[in-house]
C-alpha positions as CSV (number, residue, x, y, z in Angstrom):
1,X,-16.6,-3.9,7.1
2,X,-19.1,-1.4,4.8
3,X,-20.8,-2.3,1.7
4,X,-19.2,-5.6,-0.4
5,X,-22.1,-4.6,-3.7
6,X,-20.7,-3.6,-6.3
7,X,-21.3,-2.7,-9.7
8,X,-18.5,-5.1,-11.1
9,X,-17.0,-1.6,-13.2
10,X,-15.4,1.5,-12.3
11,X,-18.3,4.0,-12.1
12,X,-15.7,6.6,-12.3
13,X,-13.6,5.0,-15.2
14,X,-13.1,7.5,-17.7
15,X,-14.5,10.3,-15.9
16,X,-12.1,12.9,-14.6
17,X,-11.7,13.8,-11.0
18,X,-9.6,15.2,-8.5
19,X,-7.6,13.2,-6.5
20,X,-5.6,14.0,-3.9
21,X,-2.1,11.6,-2.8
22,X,-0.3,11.4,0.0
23,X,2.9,9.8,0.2
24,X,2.9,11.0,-3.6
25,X,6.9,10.2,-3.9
26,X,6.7,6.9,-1.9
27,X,7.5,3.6,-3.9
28,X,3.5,3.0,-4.2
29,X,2.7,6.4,-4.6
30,X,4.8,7.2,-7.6
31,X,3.4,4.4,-9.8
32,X,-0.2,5.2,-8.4
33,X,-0.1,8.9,-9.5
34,X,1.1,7.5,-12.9
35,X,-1.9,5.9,-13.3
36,X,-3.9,8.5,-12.1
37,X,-2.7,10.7,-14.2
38,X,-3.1,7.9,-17.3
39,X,-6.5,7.4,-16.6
40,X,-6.7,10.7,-16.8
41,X,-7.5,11.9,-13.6
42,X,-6.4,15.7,-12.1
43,X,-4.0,14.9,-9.2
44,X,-2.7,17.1,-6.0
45,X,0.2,15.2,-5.0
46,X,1.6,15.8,-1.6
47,X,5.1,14.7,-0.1
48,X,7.8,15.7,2.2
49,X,10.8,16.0,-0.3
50,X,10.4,18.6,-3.9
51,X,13.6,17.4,-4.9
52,X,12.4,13.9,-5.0
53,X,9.4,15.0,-6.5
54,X,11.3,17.0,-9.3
55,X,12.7,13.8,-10.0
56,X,9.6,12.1,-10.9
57,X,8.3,11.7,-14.6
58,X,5.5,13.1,-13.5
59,X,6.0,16.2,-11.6
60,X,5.3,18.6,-13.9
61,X,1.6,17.0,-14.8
62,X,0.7,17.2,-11.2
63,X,0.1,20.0,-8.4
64,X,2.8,18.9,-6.2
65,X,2.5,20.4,-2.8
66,X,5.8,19.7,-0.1
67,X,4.5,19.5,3.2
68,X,4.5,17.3,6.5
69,X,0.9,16.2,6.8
70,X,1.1,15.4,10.7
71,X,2.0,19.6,11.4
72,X,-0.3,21.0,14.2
73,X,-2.3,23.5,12.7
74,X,-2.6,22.0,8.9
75,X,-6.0,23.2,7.1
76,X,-6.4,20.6,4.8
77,X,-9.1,22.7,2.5
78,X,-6.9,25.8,2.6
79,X,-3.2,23.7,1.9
80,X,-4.7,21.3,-0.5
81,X,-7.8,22.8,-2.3
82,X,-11.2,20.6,-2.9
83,X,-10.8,17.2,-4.3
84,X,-13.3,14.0,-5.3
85,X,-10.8,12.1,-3.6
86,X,-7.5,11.0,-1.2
87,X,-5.7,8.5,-1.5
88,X,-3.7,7.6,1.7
89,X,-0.3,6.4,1.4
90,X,1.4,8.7,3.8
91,X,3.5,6.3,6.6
92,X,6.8,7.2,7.9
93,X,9.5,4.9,9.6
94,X,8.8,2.0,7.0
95,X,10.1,-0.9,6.8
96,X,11.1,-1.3,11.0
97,X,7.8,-2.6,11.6
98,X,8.7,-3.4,15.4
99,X,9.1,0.4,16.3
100,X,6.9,1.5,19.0
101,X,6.6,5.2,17.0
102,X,4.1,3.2,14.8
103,X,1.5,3.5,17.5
104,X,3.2,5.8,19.8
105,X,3.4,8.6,16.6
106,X,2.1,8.0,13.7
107,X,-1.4,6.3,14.6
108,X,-2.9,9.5,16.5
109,X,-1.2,11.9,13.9
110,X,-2.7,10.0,11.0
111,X,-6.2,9.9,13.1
112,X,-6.5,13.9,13.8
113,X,-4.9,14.2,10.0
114,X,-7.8,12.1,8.2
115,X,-10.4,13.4,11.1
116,X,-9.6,17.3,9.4
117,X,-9.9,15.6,5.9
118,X,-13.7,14.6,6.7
119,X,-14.3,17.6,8.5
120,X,-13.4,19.7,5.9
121,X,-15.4,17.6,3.3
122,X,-13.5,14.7,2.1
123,X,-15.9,12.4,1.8
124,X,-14.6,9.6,-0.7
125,X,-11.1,8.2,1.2
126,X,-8.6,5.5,0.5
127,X,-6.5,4.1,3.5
128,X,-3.9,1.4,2.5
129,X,-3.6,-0.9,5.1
130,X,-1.2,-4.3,5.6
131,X,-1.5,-7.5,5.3
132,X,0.3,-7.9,8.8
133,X,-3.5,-7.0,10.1
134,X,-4.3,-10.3,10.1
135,X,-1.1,-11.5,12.3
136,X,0.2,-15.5,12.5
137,X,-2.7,-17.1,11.0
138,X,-1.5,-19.3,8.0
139,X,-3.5,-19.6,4.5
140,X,-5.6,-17.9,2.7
141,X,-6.9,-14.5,4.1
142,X,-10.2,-13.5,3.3
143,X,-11.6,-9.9,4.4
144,X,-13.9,-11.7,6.7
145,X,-10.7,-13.3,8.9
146,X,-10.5,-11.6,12.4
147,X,-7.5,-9.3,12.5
148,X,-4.8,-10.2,15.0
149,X,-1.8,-7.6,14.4
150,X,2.0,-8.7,15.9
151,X,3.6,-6.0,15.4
152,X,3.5,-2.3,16.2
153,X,2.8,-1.3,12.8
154,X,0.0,-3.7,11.8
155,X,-1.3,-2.6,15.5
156,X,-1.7,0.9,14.4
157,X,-2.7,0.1,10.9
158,X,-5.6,-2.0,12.6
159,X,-6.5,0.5,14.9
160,X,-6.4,3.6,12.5
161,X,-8.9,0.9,10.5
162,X,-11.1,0.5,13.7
163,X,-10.9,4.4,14.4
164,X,-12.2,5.7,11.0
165,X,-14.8,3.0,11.1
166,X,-16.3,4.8,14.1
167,X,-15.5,8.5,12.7
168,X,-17.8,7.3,10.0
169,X,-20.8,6.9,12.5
170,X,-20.0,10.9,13.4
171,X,-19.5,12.2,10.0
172,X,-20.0,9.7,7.0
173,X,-17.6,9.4,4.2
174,X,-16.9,6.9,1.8
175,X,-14.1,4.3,3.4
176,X,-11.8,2.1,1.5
177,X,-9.3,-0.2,3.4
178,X,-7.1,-1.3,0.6
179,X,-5.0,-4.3,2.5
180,X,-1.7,-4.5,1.4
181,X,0.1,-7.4,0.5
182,X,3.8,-8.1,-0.8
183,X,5.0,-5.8,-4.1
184,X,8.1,-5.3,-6.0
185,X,9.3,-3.3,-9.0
186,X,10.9,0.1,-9.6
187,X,11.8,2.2,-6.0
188,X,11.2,-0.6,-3.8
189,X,13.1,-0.8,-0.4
190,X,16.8,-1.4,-1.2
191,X,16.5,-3.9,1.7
192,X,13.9,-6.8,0.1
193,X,14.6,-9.5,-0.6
194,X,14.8,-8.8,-4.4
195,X,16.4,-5.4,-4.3
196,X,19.2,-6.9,-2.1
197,X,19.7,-9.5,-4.9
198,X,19.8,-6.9,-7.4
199,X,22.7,-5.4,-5.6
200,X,24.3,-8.6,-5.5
201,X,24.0,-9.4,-8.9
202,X,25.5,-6.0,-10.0
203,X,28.2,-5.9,-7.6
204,X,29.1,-10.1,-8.7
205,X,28.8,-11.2,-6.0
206,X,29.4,-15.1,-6.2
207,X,27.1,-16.1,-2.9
208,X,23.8,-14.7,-1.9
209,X,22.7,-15.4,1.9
210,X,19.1,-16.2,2.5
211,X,16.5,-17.6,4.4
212,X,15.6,-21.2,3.9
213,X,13.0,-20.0,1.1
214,X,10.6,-22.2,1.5
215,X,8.1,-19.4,3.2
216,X,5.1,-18.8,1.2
217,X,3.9,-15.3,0.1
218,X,1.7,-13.0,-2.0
219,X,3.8,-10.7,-4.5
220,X,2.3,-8.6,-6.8
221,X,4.1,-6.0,-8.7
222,X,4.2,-2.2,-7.9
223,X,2.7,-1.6,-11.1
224,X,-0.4,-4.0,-10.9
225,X,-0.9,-2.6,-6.6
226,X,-1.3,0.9,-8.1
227,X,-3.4,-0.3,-11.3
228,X,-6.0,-2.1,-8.5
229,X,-5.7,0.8,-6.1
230,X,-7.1,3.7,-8.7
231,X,-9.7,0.9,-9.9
232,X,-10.9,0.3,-6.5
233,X,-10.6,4.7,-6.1
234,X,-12.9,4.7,-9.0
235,X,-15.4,2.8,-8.1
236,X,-16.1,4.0,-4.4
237,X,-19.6,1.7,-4.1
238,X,-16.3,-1.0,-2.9
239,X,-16.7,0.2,0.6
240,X,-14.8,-1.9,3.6
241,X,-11.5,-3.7,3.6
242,X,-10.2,-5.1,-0.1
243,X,-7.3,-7.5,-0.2
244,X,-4.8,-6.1,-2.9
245,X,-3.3,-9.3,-3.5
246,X,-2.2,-11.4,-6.2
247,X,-4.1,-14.9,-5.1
248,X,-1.5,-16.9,-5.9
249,X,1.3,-18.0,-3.3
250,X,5.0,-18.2,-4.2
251,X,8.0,-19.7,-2.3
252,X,10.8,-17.2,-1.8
253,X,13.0,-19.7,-3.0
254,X,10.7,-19.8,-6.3
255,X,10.8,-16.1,-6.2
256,X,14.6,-15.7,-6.2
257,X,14.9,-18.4,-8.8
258,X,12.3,-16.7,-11.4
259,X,13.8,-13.5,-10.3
260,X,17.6,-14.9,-11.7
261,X,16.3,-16.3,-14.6
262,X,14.5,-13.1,-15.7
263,X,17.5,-11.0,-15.7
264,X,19.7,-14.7,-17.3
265,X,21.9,-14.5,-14.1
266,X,22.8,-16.8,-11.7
267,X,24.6,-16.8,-7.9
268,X,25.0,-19.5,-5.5
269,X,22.7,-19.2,-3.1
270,X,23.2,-19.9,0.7
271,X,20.2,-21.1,1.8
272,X,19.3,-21.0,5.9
273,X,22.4,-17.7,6.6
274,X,19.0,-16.1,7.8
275,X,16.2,-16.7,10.7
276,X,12.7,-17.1,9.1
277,X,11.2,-13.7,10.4
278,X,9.4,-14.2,14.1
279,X,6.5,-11.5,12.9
280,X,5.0,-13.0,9.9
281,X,3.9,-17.0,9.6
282,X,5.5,-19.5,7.4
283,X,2.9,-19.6,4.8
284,X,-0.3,-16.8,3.8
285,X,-1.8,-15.4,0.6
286,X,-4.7,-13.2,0.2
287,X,-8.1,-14.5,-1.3
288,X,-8.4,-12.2,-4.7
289,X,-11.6,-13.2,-4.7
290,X,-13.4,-10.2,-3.4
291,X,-11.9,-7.8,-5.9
292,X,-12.5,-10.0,-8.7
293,X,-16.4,-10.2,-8.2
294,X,-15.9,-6.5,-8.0
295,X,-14.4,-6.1,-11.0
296,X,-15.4,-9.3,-13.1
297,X,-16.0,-8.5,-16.8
């Protein structure tokens, strides 16, 4: 799992460096080169689409650089210039986590991409994994639980995980597994749970099918995922796996409730219209434990 010592601040907090983002136009990678850029760090940000880079606030504070990461014959020193450090956010075909691709594609394209980035000397790297990784197990997920992934994407997310730990034995670089839990806010997938009621909401709609509700999850707002990834990116003695998590489990029926009286609306909502989801137990949180002794005051 690497190193768990830390110095409990960002060794790198308020010190400039040069990071480099992929999936820089993604929903997480737009707020996290925001705060990159806020904290006042240089950034090369790389995606597959300029126009939905122009688009972004932040486009013309950043090196943007359009390109398809997974190409053949990409020299990551020579296409990106040096950096301090990458951020990793690059994953196609979300959110149909059942797709074979996941393993079949984008696992040994991401392990020959990241294997050229230590090669050619990026040695500080931040992987953002998923809370899937730990598979039906219900609770409270520490760092320390065994990973059992369900589906093809937390299969490839575990093994890319398991890969770069053994790349690190060949070459050594600096390894952060940020582990992914539930998010919402600006640019999230139009199919969530909460985007989907957005749409209903705006349309007035008078019924809104859902589950039951009564599964129990981990949210944590786009905005406070990126905050925690560049202060985990700052302080790279946080080697391993790191839960980015909010602690604290929700219903989804809570969820949607807050959710209506935030924006002082209300629907009928038809409980049960949808199966609970066969990939993902009835009730898990992450343990926010780790990254608070890390960053404790």
């Amino acid at each position: 799992m690497g190193r768990t010592v830390c110095s409990g601040h960002s060794i790198f907090e308020g010190v400039a460096m040069r990071v480099l983002v992929t999936g820089a136009t993604g929903f997480i990678g737009q707020h996290v080169v925001r705060r990159l850029i806020k904290s006042g760090h240089t950034v090369t940000a790389v995606g597959r689409d300029i126009d939905k880079a122009k688009r972004m606030d932040w486009y013309n504070s950043v090196s943007f650089i359009a390109c398809d990461i997974h190409q053949p014959h990409l020299d990551p020193l020579e296409k990106f210039g040096p950096a301090d450090a990458v951020i990793h956010l690059a994953w196609p075909g979300l959110p149909h986590y059942n797709e074979l691709y996941h393993f079949e594609k984008n696992l040994p394209a991401d392990c020959i991409f990241l294997k050229k980035l230590v090669f050619s000397g990026y040695k500080h790297i931040l992987v953002t994994g998923t809370c899937f990784e730990y598979g039906m197990q219900d609770g409270c997920l520490t760092e320390e639980a065994d990973t059992r992934p369900e589906n093809p994407y937390a299969l490839a997310k575990d093994s890319l995980r398991k890969y770069l730990q053994n790349l690190q034995k060949q070459e050594p670089f600096i390894l952060q597994w940020a582990r992914l839990f539930y998010m919402y806010g600006e640019g999230q997938n139009p199919n969530s749970i909460l985007a989907q009621l957005d749409q209903a909401l705006d349309r007035g709609d008078e019924v809104f099918n859902m589950s039951g509700g009564e599964q129990l999850r981990d949210y944590l707002s786009v905005q406070d995922v990126a905050n925690k990834l560049v202060k985990l990116l700052e302080n790279p003695i946080c080697e391993g796996i790191t839960n980015i998590c909010s602690g604290n489990p929700i219903s989804i029926i809570r969820l949607v409730k807050e959710h209506l009286e935030s924006r002082g609306k209300s629907i009928q909502l038809n409980l049960g219209y949808y199966a609970y989801p066969q990939y993902e137990p009835m009730a898990f949180w992450g343990s926010e434990d780790k990254f608070l002794l890390f960053f404790k005051d």
